[in-house]
Each structure stands twice: as C-alpha cells, then as structure tokens.
C-alpha positions, 0 to 999 in steps of 0.5 A, spaced: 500 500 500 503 506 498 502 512 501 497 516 496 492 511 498 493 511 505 492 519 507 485 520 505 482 511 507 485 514 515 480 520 514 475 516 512 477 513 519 476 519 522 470 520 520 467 512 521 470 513 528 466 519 528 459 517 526 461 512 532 461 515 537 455 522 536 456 528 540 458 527 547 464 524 545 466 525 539 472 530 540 475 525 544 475 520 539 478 525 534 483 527 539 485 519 540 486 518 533 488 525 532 494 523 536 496 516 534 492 513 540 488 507 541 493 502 541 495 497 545 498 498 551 503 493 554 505 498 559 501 498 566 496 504 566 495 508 571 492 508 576 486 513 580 487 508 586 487 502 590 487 496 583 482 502 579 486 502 572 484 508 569 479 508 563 482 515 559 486 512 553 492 512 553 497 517 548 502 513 544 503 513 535 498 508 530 502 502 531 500 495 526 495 491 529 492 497 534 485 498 534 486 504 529 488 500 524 484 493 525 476 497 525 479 502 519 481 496 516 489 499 514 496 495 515 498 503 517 504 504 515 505 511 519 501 516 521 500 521 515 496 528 514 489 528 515 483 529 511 478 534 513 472 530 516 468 536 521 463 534 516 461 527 519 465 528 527 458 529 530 454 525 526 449 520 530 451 513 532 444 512 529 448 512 522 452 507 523 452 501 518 453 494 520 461 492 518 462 498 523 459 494 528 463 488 527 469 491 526 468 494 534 466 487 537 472 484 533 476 490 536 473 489 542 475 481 543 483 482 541 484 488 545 488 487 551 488 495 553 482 497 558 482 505 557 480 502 550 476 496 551 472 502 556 472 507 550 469 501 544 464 498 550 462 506 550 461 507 543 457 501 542 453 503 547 452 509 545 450 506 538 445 500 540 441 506 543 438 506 536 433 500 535 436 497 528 442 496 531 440 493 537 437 488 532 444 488 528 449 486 535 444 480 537 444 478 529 453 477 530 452 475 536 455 481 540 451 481 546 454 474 549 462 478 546 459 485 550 456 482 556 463 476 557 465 483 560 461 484 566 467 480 570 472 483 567 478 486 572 478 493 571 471 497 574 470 502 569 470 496 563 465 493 568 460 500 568 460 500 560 459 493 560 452 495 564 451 500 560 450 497 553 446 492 555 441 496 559 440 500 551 440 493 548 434 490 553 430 496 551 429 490 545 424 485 548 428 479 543 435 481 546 432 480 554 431 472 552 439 473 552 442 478 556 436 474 561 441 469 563 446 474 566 442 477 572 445 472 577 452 476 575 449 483 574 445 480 582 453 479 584 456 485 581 451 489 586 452 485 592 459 486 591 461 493 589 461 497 593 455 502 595 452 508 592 458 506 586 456 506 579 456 499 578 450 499 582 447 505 578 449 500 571 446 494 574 440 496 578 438 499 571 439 494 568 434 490 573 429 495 571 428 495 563 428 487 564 423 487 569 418 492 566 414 485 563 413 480 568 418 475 563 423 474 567 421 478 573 421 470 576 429 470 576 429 476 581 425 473 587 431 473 591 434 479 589 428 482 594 432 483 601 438 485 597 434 491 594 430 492 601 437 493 604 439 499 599 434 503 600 437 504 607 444 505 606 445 507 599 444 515 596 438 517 593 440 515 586 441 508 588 435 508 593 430 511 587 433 505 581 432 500 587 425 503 588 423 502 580 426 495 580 421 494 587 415 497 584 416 493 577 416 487 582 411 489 586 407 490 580 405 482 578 401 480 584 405 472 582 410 475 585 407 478 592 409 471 595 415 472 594 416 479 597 412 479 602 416 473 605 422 476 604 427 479 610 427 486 611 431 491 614 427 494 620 428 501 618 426 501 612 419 503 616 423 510 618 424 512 610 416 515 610 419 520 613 417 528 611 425 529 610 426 524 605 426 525 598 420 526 594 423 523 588 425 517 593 418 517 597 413 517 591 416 510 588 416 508 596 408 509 597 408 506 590 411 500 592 407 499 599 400 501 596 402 495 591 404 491 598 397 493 601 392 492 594 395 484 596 390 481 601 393 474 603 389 468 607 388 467 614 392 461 614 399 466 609 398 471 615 398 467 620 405 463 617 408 470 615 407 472 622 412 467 624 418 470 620 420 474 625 424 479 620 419 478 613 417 485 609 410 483 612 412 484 619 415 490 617 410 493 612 403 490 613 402 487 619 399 491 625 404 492 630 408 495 624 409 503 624 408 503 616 400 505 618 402 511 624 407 514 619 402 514 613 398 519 616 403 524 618 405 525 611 398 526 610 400 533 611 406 533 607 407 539 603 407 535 596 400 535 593 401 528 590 405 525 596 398 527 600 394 523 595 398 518 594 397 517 602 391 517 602 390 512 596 394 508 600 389 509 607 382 508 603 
C-alpha cells in the first residue's frame, strides 16, 4: 500500500470513528486518533487508586495491529496528514452501518488495553441506543462478546459493560439473552461497593428487564438485597432500587415472594417528611402495591412467624408503616398527600 492511498482511507477513519461515537464524545475520539492513540498498551496504566486502572486512553503513535488500524481496516504504515472530516465528527451513532459494528466487537475481543476496551464498550453503547442496531449486535452475536465483560478486572470496563446492555434490553428479543446474566449483574451489586456506579449500571439494568413480568421470576431473591439499599445507599441508588421494587411489586405472582422476604427494620423510618420526594413517591408506590395484596388467614398467620419478613415490617399491625402514613398526610407535596391517602382508603 503506498502512501497516496493511505492519507485520505485514515480520514475516512476519522470520520467512521466519528459517526461512532455522536456528540458527547466525539472530540475525544478525534483527539485519540488525532494523536496516534488507541493502541495497545503493554505498559501498566495508571492508576486513580487502590487496583482502579484508569479508563482515559492512553497517548502513544498508530502502531500495526492497534485498534486504529484493525476497525479502519489499514496495515498503517505511519501516521500521515489528515483529511478534513468536521463534516461527519458529530454525526449520530444512529448512522452507523453494520461492518462498523463488527469491526468494534472484533476490536473489542483482541484488545488487551482497558482505557480502550472502556472507550469501544462506550461507543457501542452509545450506538445500540438506536433500535436497528440493537437488532444488528444480537444478529453477530455481540451481546454474549459485550456482556463476557461484566467480570472483567478493571471497574470502569465493568460500568460500560452495564451500560450497553441496559440500551440493548430496551429490545424485548435481546432480554431472552442478556436474561441469563442477572445472577452476575445480582453479584456485581452485592459486591461493589455502595452508592458506586456499578450499582447505578446494574440496578438499571434490573429495571428495563423487569418492566414485563418475563423474567421478573429470576429476581425473587434479589428482594432483601434491594430492601437493604434503600437504607444505606444515596438517593440515586435508593430511587433505581425503588423502580426495580415497584416493577416487582407490580405482578401480584410475585407478592409471595416479597412479602416473605427479610427486611431491614428501618426501612419503616424512610416515610419520613425529610426524605426525598423523588425517593418517597416510588416508596408509597411500592407499599400501596404491598397493601392492594390481601393474603389468607392461614399466609398471615405463617408470615407472622418470620420474625424479620417485609410483612412484619410493612403490613402487619404492630408495624409503624400505618402511624407514619398519616403524618405525611400533611406533607407539603400535593401528590405525596394523595398518594397517602390512596394508600389509607
């Protein structure tokens, strides 16, 4: 390949990268490809603490074999002046056509730099945002290459993970495959630390697979998990936990299995007048749903015999869920006040 030809293919490869990655973070795609970066780095990264490797790419000239080289297509013999491309750099990822998407997921199988696996994991959830291209990663298998990332060692890589396959379960057939996931998106919530953005990626993970009741069933034991975030994580986390509570306590097939389930005792303490709006309507959501499910004499009495189940907690009669409504049925808030009082007629 001589030179002539390489100089406007690596400016079509700009603007390739360009279409990729859309507005939010397409100067910083230029800037990698502007400064010869994207390879694949055999030095250590450096760190932003204690076994974090940092996901910002790392600066170096085009090499053979990099992932510049390998999505354009090009044996680069060496970076060389570049065409124009401001025309195509903001272009929506919606734009992408389907070799782009399998030159990523090859990229992404091959590379052994984690700031790069961060930046393709990026660029492919920002393109799976469109319908058509959900369809096309599920066709070239891609969610089974993306979701192999979700116990990669690098936490950075773990959150991009989560974020493209929470765009690719906005596709109802693509939830029949990422569905077998949910027991390592459970663990990765149990293990990471509280309030992380792990648990923010995975928690909204939860959420858009169970807003059907499919696969609802596969988070039945997940409900003391989600009870005890609400008490010690912030209010992003705590307002992602409710979404996933009240999808849940939407199905009454599931009612058995969350009344039963163990329950922080303080959860009672967050129909507070100082909790956040935001957190206090999906909770009274979540309990008007608990209060619709009207069990046996026989299920009532079996249930009082669990001494820490979200029955004793939230419905039965020594609870202080009942005392705590009617405070908050003078909350400021007019659509609390009226959830309330849905909740206590």
């Amino acid at each position: 390949m001589g030179d002539g030809s390489a100089i406007p293919k690596l400016g079509s490869m700009k603007a390739l990268i360009g279409i990729f990655v859309g507005a939010g973070a397409s100067y910083g795609i230029y800037k990698l490809i502007k400064e010869g970066s994207f390879r694949r780095n055999k030095k250590s990264v450096s760190s932003e603490g204690p076994g974090v490797k940092s996901c910002q790419p790392s600066e170096a000239n085009i090499q053979r074999g990099s992932l510049l080289a390998r999505v354009s297509g090009l044996d680069v013999i060496c970076p060389r002046a570049e065409a124009a491309s401001g025309d195509v750099i903001h272009e929506s990822p919606g734009n992408l056509e389907p070799q782009h998407l399998k030159m990523l997921l090859s990229c992404l199988q091959t590379n052994n730099n984690a700031s790069d696996r961060c930046q393709i994991l990026l660029t492919l959830g920002n393109a799976v945002a469109f319908s058509v291209n959900q369809d096309l990663i599920r066709e070239f298998e891609g969610i089974g290459v993306i979701a192999y990332f979700l116990s990669d060692p690098t936490p950075e890589v773990k959150v991009q993970t989560l974020n493209a396959l929470n765009n690719l379960c906005m596709n109802i057939t693509n939830q029949e495959q990422i569905k077998v996931y949910v027991p390592q998106v459970l663990e990765l919530i149990e293990m990471s630390p509280v309030n992380s953005d792990l648990q923010l990626g995975a928690l909204r993970l939860l959420t858009n697979l169970s807003v059907t009741d499919k696969h609802q069933h596969m988070l039945k034991d997940s409900v003391t998990l989600l009870l005890s975030l609400l008490v010690v994580s912030s209010e992003a986390l705590q307002v992602q936990a409710l979404k996933v509570l009240v999808n849940l306590s939407s199905n009454p097939d599931m009612m058995d299995d969350i009344v039963q389930a163990q329950a922080p005792a303080s959860v009672v303490l967050l129909f507070d007048a100082r909790t956040s709006p935001a957190v206090l309507l999906r909770l009274l959501t979540f309990a008007g749903n608990l209060k619709a499910w009207r069990p046996s004499i026989q299920v009532a009495d079996e249930l009082r015999r669990r001494q820490d189940c979200l029955f004793r907690v939230m419905l039965d009669e020594p609870s202080q869920l009942h005392s705590r409504l009617v405070q908050l049925l003078s909350h400021p808030d007019g659509e609390i006040q009226a959830q309330v009082a849905r909740i206590l007629t």
